[in-house]
N, C-alpha and C positions, 0 to 999 in steps of 0.2 A: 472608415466604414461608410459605404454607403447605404443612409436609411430608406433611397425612395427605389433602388433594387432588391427586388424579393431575391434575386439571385445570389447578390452579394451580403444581403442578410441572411440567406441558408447557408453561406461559405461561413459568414462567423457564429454562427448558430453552432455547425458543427463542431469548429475548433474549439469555442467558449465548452463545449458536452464534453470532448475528449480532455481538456485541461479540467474541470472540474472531477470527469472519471477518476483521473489520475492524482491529483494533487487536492481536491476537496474545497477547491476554491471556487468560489461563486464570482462570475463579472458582478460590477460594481450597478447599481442601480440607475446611473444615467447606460449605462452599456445594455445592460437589458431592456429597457424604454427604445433604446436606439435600435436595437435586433429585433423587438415584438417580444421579448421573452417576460412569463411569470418566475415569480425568484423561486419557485420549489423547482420548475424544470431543470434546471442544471442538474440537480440531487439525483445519486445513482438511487434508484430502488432496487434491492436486493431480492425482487419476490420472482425469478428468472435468472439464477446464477449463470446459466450458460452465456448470456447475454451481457450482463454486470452485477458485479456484488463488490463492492467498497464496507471498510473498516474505519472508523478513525481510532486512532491510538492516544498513549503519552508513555512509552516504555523507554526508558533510560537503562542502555543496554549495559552500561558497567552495575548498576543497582540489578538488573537481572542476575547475571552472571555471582551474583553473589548470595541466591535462594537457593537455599536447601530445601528438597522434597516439593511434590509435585502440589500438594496442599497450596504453600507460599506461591509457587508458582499461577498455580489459577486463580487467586485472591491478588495480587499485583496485575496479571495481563487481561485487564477489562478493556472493551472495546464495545463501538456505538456506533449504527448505521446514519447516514445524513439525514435523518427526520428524530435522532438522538436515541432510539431503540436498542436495546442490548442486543450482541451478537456474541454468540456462544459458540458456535460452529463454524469451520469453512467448509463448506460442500467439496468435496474432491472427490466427489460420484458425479458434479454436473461440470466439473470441469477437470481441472488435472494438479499433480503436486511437483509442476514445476515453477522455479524463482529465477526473476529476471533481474538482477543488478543495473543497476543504471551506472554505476562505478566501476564496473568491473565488465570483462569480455563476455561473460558466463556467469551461469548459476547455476545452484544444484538442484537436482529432484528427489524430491524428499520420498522415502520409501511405505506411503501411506497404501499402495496395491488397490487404489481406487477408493476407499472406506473414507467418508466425513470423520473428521477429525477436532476434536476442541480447540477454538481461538490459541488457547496457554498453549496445548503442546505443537500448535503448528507455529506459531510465534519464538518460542522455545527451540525447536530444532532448526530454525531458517538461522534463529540468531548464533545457536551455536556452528551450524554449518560452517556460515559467512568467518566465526574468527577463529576456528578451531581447524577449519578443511581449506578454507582458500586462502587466508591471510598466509602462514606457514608453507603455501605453494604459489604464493604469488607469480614467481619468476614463470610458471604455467600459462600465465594469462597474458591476452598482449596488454591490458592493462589494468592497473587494480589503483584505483586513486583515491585509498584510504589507508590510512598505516595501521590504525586502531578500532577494532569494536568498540570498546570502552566508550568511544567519543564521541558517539551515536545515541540519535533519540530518534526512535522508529513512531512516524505520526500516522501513518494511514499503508492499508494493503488495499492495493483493488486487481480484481481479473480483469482482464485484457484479450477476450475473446480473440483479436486479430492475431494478438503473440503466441495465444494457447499456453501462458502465463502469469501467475501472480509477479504484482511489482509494489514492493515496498518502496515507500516515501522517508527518506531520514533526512533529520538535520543532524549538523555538526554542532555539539556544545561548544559554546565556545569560553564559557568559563564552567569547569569541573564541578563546583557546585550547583548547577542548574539544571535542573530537568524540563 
């Protein structure tokens, strides 16, 4: 990184913005001294969905798939913008109700008809989409490099203006009792 180029410090400024967008992660404190950056700037602010709105999660998608009634369902799928604020809603009037897989060729678009929709049920339907509608048609995709919902922990949704797309962040458990 070069600190004494403004130029080369707006190159990693931006990429440092879009890996935060995405993934929720902040450069480390010598990296932001190095670029000029305060540590709240990486953080998406959610008050201009068209632009960015990030989620952060902890939903363990085999404990999902195991609630009855929609009640369970919105009392387990809590989630929190990057300044730690509840977020109850995804605006799909300021953006749109398509999913972008990083795993997979494709994703689906959720049939929300433009209407803001609750965190639980749009969480809810992406997760059942993904093991219910592509896993069982995988051989449709050129690739699908997940065998299992189950074995997913879904840590963050953010828009992606450029995609005109939600993209979910999961990890892989990697031992079945962990969430």
């Amino acid at each position: 990184m070069a600190e004494s180029n403004p130029r080369g410090a707006s190159f990693w400024r931006r990429l440092f913005q879009r890996r935060a967008q995405i993934t929720g992660q902040l450069p480390d404190e010598n990296v932001r001294q190095r670029i000029g950056w305060q540590s709240e700037a990486a953080k998406v602010d959610n008050s201009s969905p068209r632009d960015a709105f990030a989620v952060n999660l902890s939903v363990d998608l085999a404990h999902l798939f195991t609630l009855r009634g929609r009640e369970a369902v919105d009392a387990y799928v809590v989630g929190t913008d990057d300044f730690g604020r509840p977020v109850t809603t995804i605006p799909i009037s300021k953006t749109s109700s398509k999913i972008f897989f990083d795993f997979a060729s494709a994703g689906p678009e959720l049939p929300y008809e433009g209407a803001d929709v609750s965190l639980a049920q749009f969480v809810s339907n992406m997760c059942y989409a993904l093991k219910d509608n592509m896993l069982p048609r995988r051989e449709e995709f050129d690739y699908l490099q997940i065998e299992r919902a189950e074995d997913l922990v879904l840590r963050r949704i953010s828009w992606l203006n450029s995609m005109n797309s939600w993209y979910p962040v999961f990890d892989e458990k990697t031992d079945p009792n962990v969430a």
